[in-house]
C-alpha positions in Angstrom: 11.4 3.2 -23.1 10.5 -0.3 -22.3 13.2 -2.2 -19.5 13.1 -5.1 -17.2 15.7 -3.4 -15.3 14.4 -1.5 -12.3 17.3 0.3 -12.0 17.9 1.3 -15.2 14.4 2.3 -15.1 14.8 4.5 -12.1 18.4 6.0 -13.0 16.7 7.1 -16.6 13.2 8.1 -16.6 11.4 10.4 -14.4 8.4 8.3 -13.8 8.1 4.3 -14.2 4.8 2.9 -15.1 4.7 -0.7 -13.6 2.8 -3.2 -15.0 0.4 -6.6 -14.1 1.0 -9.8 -15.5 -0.6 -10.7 -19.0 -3.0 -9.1 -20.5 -0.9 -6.3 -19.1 -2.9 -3.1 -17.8 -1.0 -0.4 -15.6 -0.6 -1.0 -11.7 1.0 2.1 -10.9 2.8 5.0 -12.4 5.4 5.9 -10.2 7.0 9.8 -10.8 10.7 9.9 -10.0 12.8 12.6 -8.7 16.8 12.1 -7.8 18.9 14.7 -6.6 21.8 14.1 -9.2 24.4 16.2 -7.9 25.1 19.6 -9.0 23.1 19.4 -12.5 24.8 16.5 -13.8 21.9 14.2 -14.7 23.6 10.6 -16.1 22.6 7.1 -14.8 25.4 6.5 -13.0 25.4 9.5 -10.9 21.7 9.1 -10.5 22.3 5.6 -9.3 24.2 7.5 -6.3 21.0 9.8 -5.2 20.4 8.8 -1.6 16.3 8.1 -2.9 17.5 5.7 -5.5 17.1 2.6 -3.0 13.8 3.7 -1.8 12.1 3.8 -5.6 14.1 0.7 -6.5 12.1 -0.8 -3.0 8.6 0.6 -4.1 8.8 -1.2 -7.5 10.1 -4.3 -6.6 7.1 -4.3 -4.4 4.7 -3.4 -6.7 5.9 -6.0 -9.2 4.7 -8.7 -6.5 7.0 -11.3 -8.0 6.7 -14.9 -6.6 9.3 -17.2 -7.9 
């Protein structure tokens, strides 16, 4: 899956592969693993894992965007 959504990233794969300006070539592949609560795995639960923040940090990062 492709996304320019960090979170959306996070609260559905389990591991983002962030990528460098044009021509594109990977930076970092990032594994992810949420405690979802009690099995149930769907985005918005995911969303609530207390490690959610810290991934959505590290990418950000990573991405090195100047505006």
């Amino acid at each position: 899956m492709v996304t320019h959504d960090i979170a959306e990233a996070i609260s559905m794969a389990d591991r983002v592969a962030v990528l460098s300006k044009r021509p594109a070539t990977i930076k970092d592949i990032i594994p992810i693993k949420l405690t979802c609560p009690a099995g149930i795995r769907t985005p918005m639960k995911c969303r609530e894992a207390p490690e959610f923040r810290h991934y959505f940090n590290k990418i950000w990062k990573e991405l090195d965007v100047h505006v």
